[in-house]
C-alpha positions as CSV (number, residue, x, y, z in Angstrom):
1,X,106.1,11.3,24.2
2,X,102.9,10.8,25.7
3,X,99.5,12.5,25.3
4,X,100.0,15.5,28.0
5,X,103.6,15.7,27.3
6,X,102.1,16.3,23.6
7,X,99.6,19.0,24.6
8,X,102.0,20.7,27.4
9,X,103.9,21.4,24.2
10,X,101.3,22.7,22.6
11,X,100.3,24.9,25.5
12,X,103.4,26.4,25.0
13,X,102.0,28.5,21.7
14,X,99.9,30.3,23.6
15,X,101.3,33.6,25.7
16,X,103.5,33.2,28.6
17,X,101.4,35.3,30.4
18,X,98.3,33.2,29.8
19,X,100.2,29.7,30.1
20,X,101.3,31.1,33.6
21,X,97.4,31.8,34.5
22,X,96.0,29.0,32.7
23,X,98.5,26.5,31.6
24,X,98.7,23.8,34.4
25,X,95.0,24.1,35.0
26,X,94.4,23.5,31.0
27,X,96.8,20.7,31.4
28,X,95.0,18.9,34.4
29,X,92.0,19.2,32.6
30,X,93.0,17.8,29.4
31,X,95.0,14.9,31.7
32,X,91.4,14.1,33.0
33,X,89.4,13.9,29.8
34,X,92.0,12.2,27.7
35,X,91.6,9.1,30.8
36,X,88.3,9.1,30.3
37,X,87.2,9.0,27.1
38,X,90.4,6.3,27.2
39,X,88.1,4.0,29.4
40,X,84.5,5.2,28.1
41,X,85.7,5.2,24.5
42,X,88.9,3.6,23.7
43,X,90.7,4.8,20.7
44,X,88.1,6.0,18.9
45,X,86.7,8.2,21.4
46,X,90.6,8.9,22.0
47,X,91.1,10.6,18.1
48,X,87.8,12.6,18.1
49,X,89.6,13.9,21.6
50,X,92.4,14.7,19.6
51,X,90.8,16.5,16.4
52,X,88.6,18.5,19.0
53,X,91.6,19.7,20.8
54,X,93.6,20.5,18.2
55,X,90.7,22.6,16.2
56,X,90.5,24.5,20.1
57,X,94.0,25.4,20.5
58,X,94.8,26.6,17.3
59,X,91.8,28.6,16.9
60,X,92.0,30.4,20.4
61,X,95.9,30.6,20.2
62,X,95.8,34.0,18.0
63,X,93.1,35.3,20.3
64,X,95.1,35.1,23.3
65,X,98.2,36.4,21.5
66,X,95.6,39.1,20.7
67,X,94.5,39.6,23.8
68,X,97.7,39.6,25.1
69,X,98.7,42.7,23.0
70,X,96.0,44.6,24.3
71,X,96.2,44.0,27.9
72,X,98.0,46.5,30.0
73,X,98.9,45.7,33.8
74,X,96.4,47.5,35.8
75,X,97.3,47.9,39.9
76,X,94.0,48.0,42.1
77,X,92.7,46.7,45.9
78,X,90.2,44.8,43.9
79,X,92.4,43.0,41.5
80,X,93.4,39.5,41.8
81,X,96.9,38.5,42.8
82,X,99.3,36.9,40.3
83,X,100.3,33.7,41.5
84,X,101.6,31.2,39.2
85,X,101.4,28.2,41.3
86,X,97.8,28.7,42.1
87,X,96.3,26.8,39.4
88,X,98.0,23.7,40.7
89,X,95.6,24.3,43.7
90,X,92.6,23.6,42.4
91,X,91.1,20.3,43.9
92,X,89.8,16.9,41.4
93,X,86.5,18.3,41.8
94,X,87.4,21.7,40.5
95,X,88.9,20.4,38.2
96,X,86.0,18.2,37.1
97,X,83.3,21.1,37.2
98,X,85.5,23.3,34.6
99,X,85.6,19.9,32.5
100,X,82.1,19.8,32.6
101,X,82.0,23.4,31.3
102,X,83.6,23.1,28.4
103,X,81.4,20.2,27.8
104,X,78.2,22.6,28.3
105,X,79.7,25.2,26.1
106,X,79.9,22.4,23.4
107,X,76.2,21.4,23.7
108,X,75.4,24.7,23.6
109,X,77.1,25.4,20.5
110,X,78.6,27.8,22.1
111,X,82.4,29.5,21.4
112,X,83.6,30.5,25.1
113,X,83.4,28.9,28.3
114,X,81.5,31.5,30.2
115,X,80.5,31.8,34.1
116,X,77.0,30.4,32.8
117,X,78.6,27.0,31.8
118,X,80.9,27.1,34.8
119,X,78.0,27.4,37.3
120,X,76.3,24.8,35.5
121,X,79.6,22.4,35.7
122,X,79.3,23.5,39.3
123,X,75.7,21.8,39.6
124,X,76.4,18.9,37.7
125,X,79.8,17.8,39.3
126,X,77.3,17.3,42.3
127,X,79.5,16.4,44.9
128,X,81.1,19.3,46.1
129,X,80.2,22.3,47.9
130,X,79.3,24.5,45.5
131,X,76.6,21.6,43.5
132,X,75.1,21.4,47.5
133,X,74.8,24.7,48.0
134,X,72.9,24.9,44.7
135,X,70.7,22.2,44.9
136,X,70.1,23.6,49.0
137,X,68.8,26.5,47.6
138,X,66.8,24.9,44.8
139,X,68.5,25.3,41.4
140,X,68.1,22.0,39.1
141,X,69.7,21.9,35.8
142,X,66.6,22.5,33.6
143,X,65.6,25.2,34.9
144,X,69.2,26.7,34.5
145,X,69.8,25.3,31.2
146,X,66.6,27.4,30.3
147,X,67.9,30.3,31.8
148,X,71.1,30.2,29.9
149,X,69.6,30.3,26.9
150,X,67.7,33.0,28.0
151,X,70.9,35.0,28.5
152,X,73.5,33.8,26.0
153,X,73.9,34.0,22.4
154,X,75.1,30.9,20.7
155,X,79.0,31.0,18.6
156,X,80.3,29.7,15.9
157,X,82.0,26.1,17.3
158,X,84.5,26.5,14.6
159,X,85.9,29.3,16.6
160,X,87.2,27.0,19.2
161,X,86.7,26.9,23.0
162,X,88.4,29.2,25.3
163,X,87.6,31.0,28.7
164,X,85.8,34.1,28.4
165,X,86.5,37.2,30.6
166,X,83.8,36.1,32.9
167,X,85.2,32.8,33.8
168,X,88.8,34.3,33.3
169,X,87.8,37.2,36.1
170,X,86.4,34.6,38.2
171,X,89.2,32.2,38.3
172,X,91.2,35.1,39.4
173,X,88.7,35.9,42.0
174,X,88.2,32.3,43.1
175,X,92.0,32.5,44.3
176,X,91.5,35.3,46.4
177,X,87.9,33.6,47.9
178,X,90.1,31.1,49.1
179,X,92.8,33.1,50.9
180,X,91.1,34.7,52.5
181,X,89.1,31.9,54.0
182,X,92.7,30.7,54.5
183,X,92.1,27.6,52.6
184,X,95.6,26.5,50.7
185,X,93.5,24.9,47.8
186,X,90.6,26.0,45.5
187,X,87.4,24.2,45.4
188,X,84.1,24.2,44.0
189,X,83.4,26.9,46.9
190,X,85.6,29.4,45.9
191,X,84.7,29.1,42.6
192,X,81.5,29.2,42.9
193,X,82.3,32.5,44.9
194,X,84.3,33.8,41.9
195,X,81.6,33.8,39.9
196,X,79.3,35.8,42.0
197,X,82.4,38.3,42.0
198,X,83.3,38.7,38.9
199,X,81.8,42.0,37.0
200,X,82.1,40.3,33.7
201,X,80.5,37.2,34.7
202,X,76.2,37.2,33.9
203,X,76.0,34.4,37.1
204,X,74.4,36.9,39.1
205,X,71.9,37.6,36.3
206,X,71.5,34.0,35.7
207,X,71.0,33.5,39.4
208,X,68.3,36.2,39.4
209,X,66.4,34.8,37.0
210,X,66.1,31.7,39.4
211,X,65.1,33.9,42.3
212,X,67.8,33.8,43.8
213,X,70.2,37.1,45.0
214,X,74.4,37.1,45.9
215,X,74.5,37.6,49.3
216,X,72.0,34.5,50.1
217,X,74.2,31.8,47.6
218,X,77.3,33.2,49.4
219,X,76.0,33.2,52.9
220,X,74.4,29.7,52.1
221,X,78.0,28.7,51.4
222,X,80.1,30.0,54.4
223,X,77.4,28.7,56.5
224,X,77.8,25.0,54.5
225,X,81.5,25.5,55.5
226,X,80.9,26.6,58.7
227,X,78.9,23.4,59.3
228,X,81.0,20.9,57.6
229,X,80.7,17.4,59.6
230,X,84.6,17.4,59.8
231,X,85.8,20.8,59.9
232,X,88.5,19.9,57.8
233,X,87.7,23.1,56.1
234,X,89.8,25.1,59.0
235,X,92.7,23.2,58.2
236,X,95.2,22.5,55.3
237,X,93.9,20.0,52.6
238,X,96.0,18.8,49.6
239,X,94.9,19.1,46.1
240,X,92.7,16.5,45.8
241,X,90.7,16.9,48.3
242,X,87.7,19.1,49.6
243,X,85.5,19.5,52.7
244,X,82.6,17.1,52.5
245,X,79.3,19.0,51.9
């Protein structure tokens, strides 16, 4: 059995509802940090992977389960659609920016992955939309690693790592950003676009604080894809691509 066959059987402890959400995006994720602590690393690097993950899941697994038990199904205009393919969508650097988030929430000693360390995963993953339109508009990571810890309030690490209704809201929304630009994959765009959606994200706070407001970051970013050198943004890409900022 390999590594991800290992933790794709672990995955399946959590709720079906929240593997169908979050499961192949968890798996992706884990696929791309086990390869390259692998090469950065080697085996060493490899076990602390290991003990880290296994402290995560089996500390956020009841909380889901949890979670799970409270949620009731809730019908609105304004609620995300269900899709349970949609997290196989979500292009490398996506995929990269919510790996870097996890890694912000760990240096921050905090317990979640919130929009906060998503936006600065975002920034940091630097080659996507979403980390030009930032750096366009002026944000540097200090300056919003300062205004994180202005806003949130570190956890206890030993409570494990696991999306916090923010970033859970704005994964949702990040789906329906991109449908309705028509795009058939997820980006750093659309989840940067998520963020600024989501009530129970504090990005727009954060953002705020940096003097910036939602309607110029999401402007700036329609207008970055409007201007894309290729305009392979009108058009179908697979999953492991994204228009070039």
């Amino acid at each position: 059995m390999t590594s991800e066959q290992l933790y794709r059987a672990l995955l399946k402890l959590y709720p079906a509802s929240f593997r169908a959400e979050y499961g192949t995006l968890m798996a992706q994720v884990f696929r791309d940090q086990h390869r390259d602590v692998l090469r950065e690393s080697g085996k060493v690097g490899l076990a602390r992977l290991w003990l880290r993950t296994f402290a995560d899941l089996f500390m956020t697994i009841p909380k889901e389960h949890l979670e799970a038990r409270k949620r009731r199904p809730v019908m609105s205009s304004n609620t995300p659609s269900q899709l349970p393919n949609k997290m196989e969508r979500f292009t490398q650097r996506a995929r990269r920016a919510i790996n870097l988030a996890q890694e912000e929430a760990q240096k921050f000693h905090h317990a979640y992955i919130g929009g906060e360390h998503l936006l600065l995963g975002l920034l940091r993953e630097g080659e996507g939309v979403a980390g030009y339109v930032l750096r366009q508009l002026g944000v540097q990571e200090e300056q919003l690693e300062g205004a994180i810890k202005n806003t949130a309030t570190p956890g206890d690490k030993s409570e494990g790592y696991s999306f916090g209704p923010g970033t859970k809201q704005s994964l949702e929304f990040a789906d329906v950003e991109a449908r309705s630009l028509k795009h058939n994959y997820i980006g750093t765009e659309h989840l940067l676009l998520g963020l600024l959606r989501a009530p129970k994200s504090n990005v727009v706070s954060i953002l705020t604080q940096l003097g910036l407001c939602e309607e110029t970051v999401r402007q700036k970013v329609y207008d970055t894809l409007a201007n894309s050198p290729s305009q392979r943004w009108q058009h179908s890409l697979p999953p492991t691509d994204e228009p070039e900022a």
